[in-house]
N, C-alpha and C positions, 0 to 999 in steps of 0.2 A: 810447552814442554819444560822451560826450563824454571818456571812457577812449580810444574808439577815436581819436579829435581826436589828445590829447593825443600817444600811439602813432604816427600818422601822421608826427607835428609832428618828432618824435627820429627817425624815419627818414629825411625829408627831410635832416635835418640830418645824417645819416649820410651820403647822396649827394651833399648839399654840399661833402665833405669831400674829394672825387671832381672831381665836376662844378662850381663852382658860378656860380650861371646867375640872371639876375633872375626868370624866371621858378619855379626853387624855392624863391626866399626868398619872393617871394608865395605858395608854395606852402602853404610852412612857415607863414608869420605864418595864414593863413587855416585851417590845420589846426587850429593852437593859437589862434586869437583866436575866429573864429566856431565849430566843433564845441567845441574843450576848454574854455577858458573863457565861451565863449557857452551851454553846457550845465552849468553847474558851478553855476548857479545856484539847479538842485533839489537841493543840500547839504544846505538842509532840509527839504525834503520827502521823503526819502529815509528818512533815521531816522521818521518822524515815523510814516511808515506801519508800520512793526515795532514803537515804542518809545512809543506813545500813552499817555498818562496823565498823572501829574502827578509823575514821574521824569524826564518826557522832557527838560529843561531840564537836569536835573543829566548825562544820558546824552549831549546835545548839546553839551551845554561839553566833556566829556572829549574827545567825538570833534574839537571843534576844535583842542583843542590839544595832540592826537596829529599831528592835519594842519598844524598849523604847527607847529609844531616837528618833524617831517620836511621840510617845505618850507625851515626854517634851516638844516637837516645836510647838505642837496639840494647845495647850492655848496659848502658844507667838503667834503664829500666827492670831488665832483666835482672837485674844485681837487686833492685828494691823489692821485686816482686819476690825473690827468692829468699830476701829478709824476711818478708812477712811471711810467706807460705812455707818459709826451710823446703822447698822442691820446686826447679824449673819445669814443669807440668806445665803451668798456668800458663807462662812465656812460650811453653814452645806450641802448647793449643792457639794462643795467641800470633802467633808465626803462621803455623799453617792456614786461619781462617784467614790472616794477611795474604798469605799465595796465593788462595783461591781467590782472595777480590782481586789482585794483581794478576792472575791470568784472566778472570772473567771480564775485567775492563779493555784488558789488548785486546781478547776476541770480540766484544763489543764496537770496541773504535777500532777496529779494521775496516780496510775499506772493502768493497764488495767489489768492486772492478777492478779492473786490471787498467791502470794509467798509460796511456799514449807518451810514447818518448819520441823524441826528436830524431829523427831516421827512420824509425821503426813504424812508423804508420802506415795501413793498408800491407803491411807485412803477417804472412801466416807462423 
């Protein structure tokens, strides 16, 4: 859900480009403020269910700063693409197919069972 946000968010921003209307910037903000970053909050509980043990710290740090540091190259980039093409089109196509690999890999590496916790086993 909060891929699909994000995805939303760069569309609107697409027909902004178009239309733009107060009504789709509250579109926008509300795609990207409530679904993307208002769901971005299970960042760690996402790994945590695939990568349990006592690696997971070292495998979380990596993944964070795989994720910030594409969140730094996100505007350099965006800034050179928008040199060459004079229009963030390309960039924010380029985001959206980003979200859907980023949601299609969490539902991918999810796990399909429901994990046994400590207490809780043979519990309905």
């Amino acid at each position: 859900m909060g891929s699909a946000g994000f995805a939303a968010c760069y569309l609107v921003l697409l027909l902004m480009a178009h239309a733009p209307t107060p009504t789709l910037l509250y579109l926008m903000v509300a795609s990207q403020g409530m679904l993307g970053y208002g769901l971005i909050v299970v960042i760690g509980a996402i790994p945590a269910e695939i990568f349990e043990g006592r690696h997971y710290g070292t495998i979380f740090g990596t993944l964070m700063l795989a994720a910030i540091a594409g969140g730094a190259m996100g505007p350099f980039v965006t800034g050179l693409l928008h040199d060459a093409t004079g229009s963030y089109a390309v960039a924010f196509w380029i985001a959206i197919g980003c979200s859907a690999l980023s949601g299609m890999a969490i539902w991918l590496a999810a796990p399909r069972e429901v994990r046994a916790v400590a207490g809780r086993v043979g519990r309905n």
